[in-house]
Structure formats: structure tokens, C-alpha cells
GUDODO-164636 format. One record per atom (N, C-alpha, C, O, CB): residue number from 0; chain; atom name; y, z, x. Coordinates in steps of 0.02 Angstrom, whole numbers, padded with zeros to 5 digits. Each point is the difference from the previous one (the first is absolute). Glycine has a CB too. Layout:
BEGIN
- NUM,A,CA,Y,Z,X
...
This chain:
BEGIN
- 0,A,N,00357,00946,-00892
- 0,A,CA,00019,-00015,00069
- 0,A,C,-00055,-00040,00034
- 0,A,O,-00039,-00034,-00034
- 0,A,CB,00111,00138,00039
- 1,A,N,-00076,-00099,00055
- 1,A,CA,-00031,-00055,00040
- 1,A,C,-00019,00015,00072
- 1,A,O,00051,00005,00033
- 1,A,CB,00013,-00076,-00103
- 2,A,N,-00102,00078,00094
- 2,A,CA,-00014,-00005,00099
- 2,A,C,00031,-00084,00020
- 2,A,O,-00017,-00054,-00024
- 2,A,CB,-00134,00141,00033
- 3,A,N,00187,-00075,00031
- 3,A,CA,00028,-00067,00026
- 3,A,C,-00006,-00006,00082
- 3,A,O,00006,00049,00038
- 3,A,CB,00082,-00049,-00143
- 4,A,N,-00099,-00052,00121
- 4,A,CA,-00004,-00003,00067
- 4,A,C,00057,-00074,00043
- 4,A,O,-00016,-00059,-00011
- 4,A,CB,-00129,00124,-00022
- 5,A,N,00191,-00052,00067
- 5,A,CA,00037,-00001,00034
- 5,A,C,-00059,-00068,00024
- 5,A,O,-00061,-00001,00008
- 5,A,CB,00146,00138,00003
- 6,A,N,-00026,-00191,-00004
- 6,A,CA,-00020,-00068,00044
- 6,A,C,-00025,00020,00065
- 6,A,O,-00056,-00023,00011
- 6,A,CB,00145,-00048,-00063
- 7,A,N,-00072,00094,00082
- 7,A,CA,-00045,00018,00064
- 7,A,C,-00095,00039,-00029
- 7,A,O,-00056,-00022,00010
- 7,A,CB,00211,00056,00071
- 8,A,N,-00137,00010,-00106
- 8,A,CA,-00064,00045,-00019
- 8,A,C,-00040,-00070,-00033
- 8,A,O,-00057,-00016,00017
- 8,A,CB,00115,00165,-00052
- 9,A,N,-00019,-00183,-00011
- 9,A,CA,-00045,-00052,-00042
- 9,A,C,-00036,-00053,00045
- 9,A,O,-00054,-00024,-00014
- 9,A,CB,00138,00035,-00087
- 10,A,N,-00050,-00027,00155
- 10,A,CA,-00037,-00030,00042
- 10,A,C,-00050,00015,00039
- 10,A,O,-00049,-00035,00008
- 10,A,CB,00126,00000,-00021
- 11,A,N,-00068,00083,00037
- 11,A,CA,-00057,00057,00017
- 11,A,C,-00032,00017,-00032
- 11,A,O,-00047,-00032,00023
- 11,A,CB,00090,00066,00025
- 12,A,N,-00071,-00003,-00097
- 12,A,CA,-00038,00001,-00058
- 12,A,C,-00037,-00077,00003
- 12,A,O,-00052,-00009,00031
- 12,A,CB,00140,00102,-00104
- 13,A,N,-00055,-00142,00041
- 13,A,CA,-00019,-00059,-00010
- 13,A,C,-00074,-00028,00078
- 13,A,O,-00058,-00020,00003
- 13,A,CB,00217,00004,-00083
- 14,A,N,-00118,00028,00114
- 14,A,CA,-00038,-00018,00079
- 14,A,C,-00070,00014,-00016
- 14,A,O,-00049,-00037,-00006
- 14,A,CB,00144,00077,00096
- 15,A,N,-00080,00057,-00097
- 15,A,CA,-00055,00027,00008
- 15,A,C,-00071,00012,-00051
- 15,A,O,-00053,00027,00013
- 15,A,CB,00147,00008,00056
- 16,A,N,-00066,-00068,-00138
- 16,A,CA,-00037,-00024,-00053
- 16,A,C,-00020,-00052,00008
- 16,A,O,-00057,-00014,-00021
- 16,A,CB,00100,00064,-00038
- 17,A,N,-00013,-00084,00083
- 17,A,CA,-00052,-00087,00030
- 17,A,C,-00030,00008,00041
- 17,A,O,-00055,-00026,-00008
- 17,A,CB,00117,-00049,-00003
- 18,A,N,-00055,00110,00076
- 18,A,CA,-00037,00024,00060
- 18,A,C,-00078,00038,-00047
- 18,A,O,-00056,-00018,00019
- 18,A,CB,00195,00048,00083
- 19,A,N,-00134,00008,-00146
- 19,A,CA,-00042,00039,00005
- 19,A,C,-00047,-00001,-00074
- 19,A,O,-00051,00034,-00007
- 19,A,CB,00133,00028,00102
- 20,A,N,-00055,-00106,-00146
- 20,A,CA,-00009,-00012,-00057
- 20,A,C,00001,00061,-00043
- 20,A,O,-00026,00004,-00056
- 20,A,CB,-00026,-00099,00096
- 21,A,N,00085,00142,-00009
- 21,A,CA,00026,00044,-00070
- 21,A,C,00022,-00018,-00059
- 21,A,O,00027,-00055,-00008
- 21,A,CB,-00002,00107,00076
- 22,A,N,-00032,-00012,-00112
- 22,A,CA,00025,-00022,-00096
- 22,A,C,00083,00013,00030
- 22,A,O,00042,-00037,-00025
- 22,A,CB,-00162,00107,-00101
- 23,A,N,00154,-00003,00195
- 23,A,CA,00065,00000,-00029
- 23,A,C,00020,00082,00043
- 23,A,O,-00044,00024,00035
- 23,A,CB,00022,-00110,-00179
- 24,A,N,00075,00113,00138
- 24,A,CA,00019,00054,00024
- 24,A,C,-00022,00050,-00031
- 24,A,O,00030,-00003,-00054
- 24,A,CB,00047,-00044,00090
- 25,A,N,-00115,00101,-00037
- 25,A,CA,00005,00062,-00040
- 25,A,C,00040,00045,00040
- 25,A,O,00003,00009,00060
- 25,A,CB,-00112,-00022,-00118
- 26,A,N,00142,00041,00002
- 26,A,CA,00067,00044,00045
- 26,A,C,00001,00071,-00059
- 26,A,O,00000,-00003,-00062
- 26,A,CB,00104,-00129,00124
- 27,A,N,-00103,00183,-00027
- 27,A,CA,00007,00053,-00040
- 27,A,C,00020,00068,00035
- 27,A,O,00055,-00005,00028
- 27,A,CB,-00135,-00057,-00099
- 28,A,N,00054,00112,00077
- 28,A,CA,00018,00066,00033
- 28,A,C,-00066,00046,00000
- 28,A,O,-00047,-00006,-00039
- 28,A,CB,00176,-00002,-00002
- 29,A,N,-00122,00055,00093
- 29,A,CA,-00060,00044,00026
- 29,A,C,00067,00077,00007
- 29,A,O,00061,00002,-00007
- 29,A,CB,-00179,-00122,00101
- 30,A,N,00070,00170,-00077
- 30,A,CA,00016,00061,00019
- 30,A,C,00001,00013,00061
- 30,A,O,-00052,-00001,00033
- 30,A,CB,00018,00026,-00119
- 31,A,N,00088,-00010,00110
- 31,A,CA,00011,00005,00091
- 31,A,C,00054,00013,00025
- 31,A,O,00046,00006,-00039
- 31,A,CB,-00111,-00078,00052
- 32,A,N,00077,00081,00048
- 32,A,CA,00062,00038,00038
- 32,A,C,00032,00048,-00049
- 32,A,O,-00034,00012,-00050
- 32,A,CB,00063,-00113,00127
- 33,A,N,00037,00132,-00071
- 33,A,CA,00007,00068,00001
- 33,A,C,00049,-00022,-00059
- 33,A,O,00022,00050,-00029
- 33,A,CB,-00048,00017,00162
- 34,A,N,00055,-00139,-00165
- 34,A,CA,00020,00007,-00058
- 34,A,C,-00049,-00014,-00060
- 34,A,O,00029,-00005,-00054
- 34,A,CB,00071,-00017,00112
- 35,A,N,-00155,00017,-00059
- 35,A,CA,-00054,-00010,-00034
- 35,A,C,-00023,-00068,-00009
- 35,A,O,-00060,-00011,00008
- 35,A,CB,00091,00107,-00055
- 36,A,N,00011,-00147,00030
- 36,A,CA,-00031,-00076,-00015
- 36,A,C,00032,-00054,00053
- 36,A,O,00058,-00007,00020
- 36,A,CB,-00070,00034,-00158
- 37,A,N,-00038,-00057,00149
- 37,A,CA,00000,-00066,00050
- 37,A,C,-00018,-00062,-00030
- 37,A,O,-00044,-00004,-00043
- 37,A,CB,00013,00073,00131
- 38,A,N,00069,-00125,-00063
- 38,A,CA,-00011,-00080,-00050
- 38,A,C,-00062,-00016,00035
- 38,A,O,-00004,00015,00060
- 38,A,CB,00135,-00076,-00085
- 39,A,N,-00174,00037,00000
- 39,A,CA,-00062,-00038,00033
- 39,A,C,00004,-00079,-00021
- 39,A,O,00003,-00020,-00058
- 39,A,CB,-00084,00133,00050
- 40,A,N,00081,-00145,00056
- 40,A,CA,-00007,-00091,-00024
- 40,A,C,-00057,-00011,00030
- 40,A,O,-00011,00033,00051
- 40,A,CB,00130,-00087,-00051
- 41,A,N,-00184,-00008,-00028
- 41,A,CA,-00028,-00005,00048
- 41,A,C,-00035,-00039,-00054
- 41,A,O,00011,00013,-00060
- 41,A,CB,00003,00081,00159
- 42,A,N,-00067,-00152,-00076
- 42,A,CA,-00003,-00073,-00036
- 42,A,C,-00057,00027,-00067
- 42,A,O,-00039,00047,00000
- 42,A,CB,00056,-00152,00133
- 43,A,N,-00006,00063,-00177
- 43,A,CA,-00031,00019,-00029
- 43,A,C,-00070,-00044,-00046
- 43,A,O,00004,-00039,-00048
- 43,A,CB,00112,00111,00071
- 44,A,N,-00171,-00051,00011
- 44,A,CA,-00081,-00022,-00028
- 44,A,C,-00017,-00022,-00083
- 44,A,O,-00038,-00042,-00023
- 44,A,CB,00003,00135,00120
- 45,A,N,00077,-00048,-00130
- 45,A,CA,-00037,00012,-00072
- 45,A,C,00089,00023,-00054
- 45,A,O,00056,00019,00019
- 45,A,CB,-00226,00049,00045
- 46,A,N,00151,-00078,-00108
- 46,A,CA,00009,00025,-00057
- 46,A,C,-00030,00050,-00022
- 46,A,O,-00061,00000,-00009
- 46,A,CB,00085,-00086,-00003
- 47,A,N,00020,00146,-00002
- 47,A,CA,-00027,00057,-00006
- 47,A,C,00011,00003,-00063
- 47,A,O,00041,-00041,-00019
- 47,A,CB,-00033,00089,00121
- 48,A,N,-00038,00000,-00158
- 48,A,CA,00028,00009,-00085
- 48,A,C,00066,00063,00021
- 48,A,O,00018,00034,00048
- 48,A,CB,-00169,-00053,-00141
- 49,A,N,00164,00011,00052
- 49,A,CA,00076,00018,-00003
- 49,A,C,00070,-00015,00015
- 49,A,O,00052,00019,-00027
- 49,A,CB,-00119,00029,00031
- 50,A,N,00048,-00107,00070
- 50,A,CA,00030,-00045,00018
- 50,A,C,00068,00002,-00014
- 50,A,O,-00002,00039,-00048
- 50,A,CB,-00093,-00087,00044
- 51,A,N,00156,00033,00011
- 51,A,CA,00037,-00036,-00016
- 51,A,C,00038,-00059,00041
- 51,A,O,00034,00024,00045
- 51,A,CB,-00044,00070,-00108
- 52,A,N,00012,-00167,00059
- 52,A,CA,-00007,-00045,00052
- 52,A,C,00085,-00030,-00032
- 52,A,O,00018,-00012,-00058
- 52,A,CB,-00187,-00016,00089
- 53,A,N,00220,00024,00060
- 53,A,CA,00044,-00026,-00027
- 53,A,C,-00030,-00074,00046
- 53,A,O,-00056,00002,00026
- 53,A,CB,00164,00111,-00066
- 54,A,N,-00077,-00158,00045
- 54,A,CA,00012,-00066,00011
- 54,A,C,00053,-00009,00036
- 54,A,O,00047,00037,-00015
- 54,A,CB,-00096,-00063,-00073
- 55,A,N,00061,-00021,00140
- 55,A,CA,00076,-00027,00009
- 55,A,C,-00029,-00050,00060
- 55,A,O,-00025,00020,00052
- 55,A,CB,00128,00098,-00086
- 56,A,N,-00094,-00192,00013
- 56,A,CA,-00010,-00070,00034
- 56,A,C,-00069,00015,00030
- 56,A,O,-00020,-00006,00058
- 56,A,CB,00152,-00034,-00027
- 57,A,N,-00172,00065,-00103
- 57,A,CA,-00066,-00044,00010
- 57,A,C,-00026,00078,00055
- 57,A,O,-00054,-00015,00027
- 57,A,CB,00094,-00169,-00032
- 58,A,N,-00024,00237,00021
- 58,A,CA,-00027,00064,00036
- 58,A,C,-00004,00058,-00044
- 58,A,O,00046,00040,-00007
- 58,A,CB,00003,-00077,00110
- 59,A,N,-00108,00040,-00134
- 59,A,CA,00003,00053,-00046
- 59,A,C,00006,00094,00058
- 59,A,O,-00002,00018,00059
- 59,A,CB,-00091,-00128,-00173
- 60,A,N,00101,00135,00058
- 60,A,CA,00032,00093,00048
- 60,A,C,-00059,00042,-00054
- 60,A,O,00024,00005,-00057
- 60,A,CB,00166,-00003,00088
- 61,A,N,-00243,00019,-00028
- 61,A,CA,-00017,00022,-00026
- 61,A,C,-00005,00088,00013
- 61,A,O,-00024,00022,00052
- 61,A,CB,-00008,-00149,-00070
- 62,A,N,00058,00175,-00040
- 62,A,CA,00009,00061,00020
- 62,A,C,-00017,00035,-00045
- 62,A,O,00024,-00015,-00055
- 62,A,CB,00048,-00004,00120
- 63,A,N,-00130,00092,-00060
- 63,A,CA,-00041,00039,-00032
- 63,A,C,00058,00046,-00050
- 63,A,O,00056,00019,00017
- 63,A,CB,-00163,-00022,00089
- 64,A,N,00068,00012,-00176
- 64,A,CA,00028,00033,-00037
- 64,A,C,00050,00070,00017
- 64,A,O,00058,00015,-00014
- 64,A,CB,-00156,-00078,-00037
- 65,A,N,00031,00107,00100
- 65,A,CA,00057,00062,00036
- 65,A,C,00050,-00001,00046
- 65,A,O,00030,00053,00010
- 65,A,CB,-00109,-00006,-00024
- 66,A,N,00100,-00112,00054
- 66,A,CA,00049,-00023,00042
- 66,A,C,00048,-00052,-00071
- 66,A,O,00049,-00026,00026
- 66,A,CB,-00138,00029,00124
- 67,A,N,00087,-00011,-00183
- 67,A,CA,00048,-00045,-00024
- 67,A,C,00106,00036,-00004
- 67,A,O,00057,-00021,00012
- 67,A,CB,-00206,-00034,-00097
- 68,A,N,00111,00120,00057
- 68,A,CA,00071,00014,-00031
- 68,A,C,00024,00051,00065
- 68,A,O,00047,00039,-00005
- 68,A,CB,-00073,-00047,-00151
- 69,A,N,-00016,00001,00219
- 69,A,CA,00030,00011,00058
- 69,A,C,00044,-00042,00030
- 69,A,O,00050,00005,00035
- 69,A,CB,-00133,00047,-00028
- 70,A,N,00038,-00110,-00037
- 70,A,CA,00036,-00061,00062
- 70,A,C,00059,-00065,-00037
- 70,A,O,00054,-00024,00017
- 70,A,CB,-00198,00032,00060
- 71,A,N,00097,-00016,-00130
- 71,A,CA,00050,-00023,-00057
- 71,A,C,00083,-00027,00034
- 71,A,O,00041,00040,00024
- 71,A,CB,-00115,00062,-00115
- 72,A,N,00083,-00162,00088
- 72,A,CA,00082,-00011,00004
- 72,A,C,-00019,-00011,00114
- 72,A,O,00043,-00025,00037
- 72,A,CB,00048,00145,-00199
- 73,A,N,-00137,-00102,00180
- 73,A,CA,00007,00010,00074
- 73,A,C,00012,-00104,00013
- 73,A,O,-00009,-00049,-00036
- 73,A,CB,-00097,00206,00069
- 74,A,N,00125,-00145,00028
- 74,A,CA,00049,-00070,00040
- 74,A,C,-00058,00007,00057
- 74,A,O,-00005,00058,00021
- 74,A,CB,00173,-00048,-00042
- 75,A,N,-00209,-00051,00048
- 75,A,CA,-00043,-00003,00050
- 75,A,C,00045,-00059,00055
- 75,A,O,00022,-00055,-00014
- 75,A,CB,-00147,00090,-00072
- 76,A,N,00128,-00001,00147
- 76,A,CA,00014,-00045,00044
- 76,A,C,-00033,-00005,00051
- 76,A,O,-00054,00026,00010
- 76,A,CB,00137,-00017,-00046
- 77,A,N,-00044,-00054,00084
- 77,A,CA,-00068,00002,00087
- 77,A,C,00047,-00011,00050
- 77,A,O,00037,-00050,-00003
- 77,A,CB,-00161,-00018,-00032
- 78,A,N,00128,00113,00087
- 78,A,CA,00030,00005,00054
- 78,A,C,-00001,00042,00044
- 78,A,O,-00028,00053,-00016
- 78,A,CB,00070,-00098,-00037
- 79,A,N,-00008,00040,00137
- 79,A,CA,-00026,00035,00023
- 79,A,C,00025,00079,-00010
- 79,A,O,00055,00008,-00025
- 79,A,CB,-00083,-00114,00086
- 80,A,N,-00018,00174,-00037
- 80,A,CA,00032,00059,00011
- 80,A,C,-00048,00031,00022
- 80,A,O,-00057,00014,-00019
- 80,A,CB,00139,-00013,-00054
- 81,A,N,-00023,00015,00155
- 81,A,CA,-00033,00006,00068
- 81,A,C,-00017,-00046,00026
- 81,A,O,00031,-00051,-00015
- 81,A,CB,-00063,00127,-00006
- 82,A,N,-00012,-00082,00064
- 82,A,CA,-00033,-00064,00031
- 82,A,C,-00068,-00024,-00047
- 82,A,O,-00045,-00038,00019
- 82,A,CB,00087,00080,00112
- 83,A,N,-00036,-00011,-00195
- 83,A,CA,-00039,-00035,-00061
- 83,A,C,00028,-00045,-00055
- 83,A,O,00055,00004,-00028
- 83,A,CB,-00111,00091,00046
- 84,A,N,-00002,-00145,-00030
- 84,A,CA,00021,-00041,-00069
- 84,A,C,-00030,00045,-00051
- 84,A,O,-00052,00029,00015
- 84,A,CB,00050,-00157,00028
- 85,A,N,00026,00135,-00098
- 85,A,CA,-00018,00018,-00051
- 85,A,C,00021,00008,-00058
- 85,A,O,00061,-00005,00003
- 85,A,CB,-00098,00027,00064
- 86,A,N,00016,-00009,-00131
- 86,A,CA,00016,-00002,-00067
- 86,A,C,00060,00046,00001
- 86,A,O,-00008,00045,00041
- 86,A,CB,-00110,-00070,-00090
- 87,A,N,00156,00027,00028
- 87,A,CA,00063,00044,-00024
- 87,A,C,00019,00008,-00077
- 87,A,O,00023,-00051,-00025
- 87,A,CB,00021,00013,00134
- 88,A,N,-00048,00074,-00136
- 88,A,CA,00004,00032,-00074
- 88,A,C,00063,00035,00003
- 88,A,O,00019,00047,00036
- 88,A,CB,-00146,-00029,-00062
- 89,A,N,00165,-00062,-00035
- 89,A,CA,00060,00020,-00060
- 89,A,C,-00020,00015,-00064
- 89,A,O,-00010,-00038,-00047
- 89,A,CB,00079,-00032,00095
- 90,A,N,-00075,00152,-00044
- 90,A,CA,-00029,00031,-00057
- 90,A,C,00047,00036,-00044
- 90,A,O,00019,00056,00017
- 90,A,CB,-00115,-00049,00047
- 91,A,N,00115,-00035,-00118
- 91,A,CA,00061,00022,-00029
- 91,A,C,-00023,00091,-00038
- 91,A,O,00046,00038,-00015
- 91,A,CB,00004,-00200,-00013
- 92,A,N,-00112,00178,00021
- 92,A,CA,-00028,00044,-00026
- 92,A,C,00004,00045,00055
- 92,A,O,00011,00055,-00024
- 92,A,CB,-00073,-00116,-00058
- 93,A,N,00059,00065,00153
- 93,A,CA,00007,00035,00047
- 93,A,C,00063,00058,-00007
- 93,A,O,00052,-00032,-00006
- 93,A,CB,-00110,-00073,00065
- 94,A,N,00069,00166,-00060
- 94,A,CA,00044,00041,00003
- 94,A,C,-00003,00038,00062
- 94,A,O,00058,00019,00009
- 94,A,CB,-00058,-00022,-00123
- 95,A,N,-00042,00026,00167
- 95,A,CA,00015,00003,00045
- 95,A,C,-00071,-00019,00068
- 95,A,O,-00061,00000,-00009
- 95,A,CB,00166,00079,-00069
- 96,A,N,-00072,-00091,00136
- 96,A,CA,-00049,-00040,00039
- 96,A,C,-00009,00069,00055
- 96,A,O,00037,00049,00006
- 96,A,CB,00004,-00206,-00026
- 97,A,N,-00109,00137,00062
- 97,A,CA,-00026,00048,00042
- 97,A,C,00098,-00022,00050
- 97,A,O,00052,-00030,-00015
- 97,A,CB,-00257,00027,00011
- 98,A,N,00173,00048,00077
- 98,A,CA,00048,-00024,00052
- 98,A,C,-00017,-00056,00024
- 98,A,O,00041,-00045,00007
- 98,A,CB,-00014,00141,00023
- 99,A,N,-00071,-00101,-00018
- 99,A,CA,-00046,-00072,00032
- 99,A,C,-00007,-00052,-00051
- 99,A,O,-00018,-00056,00014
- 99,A,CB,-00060,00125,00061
- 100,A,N,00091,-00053,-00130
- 100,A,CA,-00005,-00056,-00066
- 100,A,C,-00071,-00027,00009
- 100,A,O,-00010,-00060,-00008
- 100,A,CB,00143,00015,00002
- 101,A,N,-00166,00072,00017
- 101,A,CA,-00066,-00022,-00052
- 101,A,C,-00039,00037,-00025
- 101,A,O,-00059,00002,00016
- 101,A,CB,00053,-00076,00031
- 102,A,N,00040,00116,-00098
- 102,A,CA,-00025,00016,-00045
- 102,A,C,00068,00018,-00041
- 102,A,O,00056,-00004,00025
- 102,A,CB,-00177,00034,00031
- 103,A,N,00104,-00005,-00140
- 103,A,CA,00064,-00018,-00040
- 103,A,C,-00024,00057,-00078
- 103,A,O,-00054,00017,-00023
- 103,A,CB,00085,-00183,00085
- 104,A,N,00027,00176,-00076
- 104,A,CA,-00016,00037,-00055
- 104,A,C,00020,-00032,-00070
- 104,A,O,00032,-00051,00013
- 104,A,CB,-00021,00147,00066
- 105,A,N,-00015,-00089,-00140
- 105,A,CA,00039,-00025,-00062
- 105,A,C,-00017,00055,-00060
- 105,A,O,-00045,00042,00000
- 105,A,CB,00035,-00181,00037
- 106,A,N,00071,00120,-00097
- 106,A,CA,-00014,00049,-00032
- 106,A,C,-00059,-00003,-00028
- 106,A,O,-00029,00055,-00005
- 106,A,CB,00129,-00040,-00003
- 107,A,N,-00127,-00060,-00013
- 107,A,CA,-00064,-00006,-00037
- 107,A,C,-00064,-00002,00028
- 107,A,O,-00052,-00024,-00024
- 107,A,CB,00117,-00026,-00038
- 108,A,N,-00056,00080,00122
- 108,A,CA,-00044,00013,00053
- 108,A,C,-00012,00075,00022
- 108,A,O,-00042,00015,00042
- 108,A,CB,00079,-00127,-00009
- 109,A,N,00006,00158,-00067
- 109,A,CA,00028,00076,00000
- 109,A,C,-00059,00035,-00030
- 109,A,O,-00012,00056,00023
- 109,A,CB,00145,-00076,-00042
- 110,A,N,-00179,-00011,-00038
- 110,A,CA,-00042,00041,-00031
- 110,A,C,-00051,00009,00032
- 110,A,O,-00044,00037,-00023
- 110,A,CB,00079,-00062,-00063
């Protein structure tokens, strides 16, 4: 499978890698709110070992070995919710979401 990002997100992304000379997105997951895992996006400096880097028009997604088979197959978008812009995640691995949706559970996230 693949991290994909939605023509809007790709342009955004794109902006903010030229703005800032990042290598690219690192996107993965942390421990938080009351369903246990939260998506983290946020630019990314380095190449880490373990890496796994997708690509799509020239914006690499780079995401750490222990977030992969969390996030794996996820749809990144950008829009507003609330009176915020922000990343929006289609996580097909997700089985159930906080009330507030940000945070998310999966099965392979259970252990």
C-alpha cells in the first residue's frame, strides 16, 4: 500500500517544502487522547533508518518503522474543521475513533 495525499494536501505540502527546504512530510502516530493513537504530520529534516519513503509528484511522505502498519493505506487531506485549516486523515486501519476524533484505535495497535 501507500500514504497518499489528496491534491489539495499535495499542494500544501509542496508550498511548505519550498518555503522551508524540508526533504518532505514525516507522518506517523504518537500515544494520546483516550483512544490511544493520534496521526502526527509535520515536515520533515532527515532521513531516519528504518524509514520507509513513499513519493507522489516529486513530495516524498516519509514514515517510521513503528507507525507504518498503523498508518499504512492512510489518504492525507487539507481542509477546514472548525474555524481551523488542517490535515485530515483517511485511515483505513482505524476501527474506532475518540468522540472528538483525534485520537483512533486499530487492530494492530491492540497489543
Amino acid at each position: 500500500m501507500a500514504i497518499t495525499l489528496t491534491p489539495v494536501a499535495l499542494q500544501r505540502v509542496q508550498r511548505f517544502v519550498a518555503e522551508t527546504g524540508a526533504l518532505g512530510l514525516r507522518f506517523g502516530v504518537t500515544r494520546t487522547g483516550c483512544s490511544g493513537w493520534g496521526h502526527v504530520a509535520d515536515l520533515a529534516r532527515d532521513q531516519r533508518p528504518g524509514d520507509t519513503v513513499f513519493e507522489q509528484q516529486g513530495v516524498r511522505i516519509f514514515v517510521d518503522p513503528d507507525s507504518l502498519a498503523l498508518v499504512d493505506g492512510t489518504e492525507i487531506d487539507f481542509g477546514k474543521q472548525g474555524l481551523s485549516e488542517t490535515f485530515l486523515f483517511r485511515n483505513p486501519n482505524a476501527t474506532a475513533e475518540c468522540g472528538c476524533g483525534e485520537s483512533f484505535t486499530t487492530e494492530a495497535g491492540l497489543a
